[in-house]
C-alpha positions in Angstrom: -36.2 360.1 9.4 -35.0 355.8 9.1 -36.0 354.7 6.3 -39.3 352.2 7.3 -38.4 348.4 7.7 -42.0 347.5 5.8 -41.0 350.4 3.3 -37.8 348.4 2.7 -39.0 345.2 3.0 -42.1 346.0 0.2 -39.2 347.4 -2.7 -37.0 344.9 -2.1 -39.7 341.9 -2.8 -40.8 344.1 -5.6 -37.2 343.7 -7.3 -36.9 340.5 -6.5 -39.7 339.9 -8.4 -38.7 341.6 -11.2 -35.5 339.7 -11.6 -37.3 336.3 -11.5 -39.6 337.6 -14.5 -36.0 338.7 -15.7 -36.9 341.8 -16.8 -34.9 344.6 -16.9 -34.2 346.1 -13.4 -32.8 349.4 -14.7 -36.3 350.0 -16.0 -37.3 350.5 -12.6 -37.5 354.1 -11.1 -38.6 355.3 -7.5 -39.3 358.7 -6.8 -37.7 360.3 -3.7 -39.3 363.3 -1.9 -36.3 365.9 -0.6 -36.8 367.5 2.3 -33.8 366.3 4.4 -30.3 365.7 2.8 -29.0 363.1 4.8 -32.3 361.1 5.2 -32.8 361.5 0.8 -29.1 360.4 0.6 -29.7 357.2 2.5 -32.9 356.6 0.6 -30.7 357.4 -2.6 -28.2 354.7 -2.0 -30.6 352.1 -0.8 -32.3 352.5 -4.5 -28.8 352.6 -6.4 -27.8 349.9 -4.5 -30.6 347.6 -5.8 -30.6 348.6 -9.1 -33.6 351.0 -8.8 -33.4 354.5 -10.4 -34.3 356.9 -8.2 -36.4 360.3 -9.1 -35.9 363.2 -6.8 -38.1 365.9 -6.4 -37.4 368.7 -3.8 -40.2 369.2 -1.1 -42.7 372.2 -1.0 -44.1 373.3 2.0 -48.0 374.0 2.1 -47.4 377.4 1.4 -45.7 376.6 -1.7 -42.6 378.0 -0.6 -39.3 377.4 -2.9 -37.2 374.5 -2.2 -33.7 375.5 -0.8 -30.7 375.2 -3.2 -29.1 372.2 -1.4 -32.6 370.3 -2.2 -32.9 371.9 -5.7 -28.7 370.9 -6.0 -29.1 367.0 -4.8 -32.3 366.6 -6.9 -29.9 367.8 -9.9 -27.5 365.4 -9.0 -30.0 362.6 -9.2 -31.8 363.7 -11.8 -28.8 364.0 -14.3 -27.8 360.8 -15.1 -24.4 361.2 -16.4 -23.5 363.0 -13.4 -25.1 361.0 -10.9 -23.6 358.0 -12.3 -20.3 359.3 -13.0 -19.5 361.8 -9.0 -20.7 360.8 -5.4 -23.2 363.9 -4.1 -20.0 365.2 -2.1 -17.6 365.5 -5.2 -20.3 367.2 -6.9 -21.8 369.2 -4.0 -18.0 370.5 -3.6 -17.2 371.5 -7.1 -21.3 373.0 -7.4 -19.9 375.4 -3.9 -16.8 376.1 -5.7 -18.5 377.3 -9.0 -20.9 379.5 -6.4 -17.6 381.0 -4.5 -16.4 381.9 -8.3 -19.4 383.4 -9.3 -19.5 385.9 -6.5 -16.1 387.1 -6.8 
């Protein structure tokens, strides 16, 4: 799923007024829905990229079913500040498969 132009358009005039009022940016947090990696990544970037903090929360289906790891893993990422402002999702993602591989052994 693309990211919506109006969706886009609408959070980016929303910061922009924020920094006319000059308040603080980092103040600002979106919250992003999981259910696709690559689309939440996107969606991920487009926030840090503008100085918004994004929230992630994995996606249920309406059975309630668990969210897979990778979800439950990137929403971890995000959601940890230190890390997510420290590793890119891949670094992470690879040491976070790593750890797994050790544990099974």
């Amino acid at each position: 799923m693309e990211i919506e132009h109006g969706v886009v358009s609408d959070l980016w005039r929303a910061v922009l007024i924020l920094v006319e009022r000059d308040e603080l940016i980092m103040k600002a947090t979106e919250y992003v829905l999981v259910e696709g990696i690559q689309d939440a990544l996107k969606r991920i970037k487009f926030l840090k990229g503008i100085a918004v903090d994004p929230f992630a929360q994995a996606y249920r289906d309406s059975d309630n079913n668990e969210p897979v790891y990778e979800q439950e893993k990137l929403c971890r990422w995000v959601n940890h500040k230190a890390i997510f402002k420290s590793v890119n999702y891949f670094d992470y993602a690879r040491q976070d498969a790593e750890l797994q591989a050790d544990n099974c052994i």
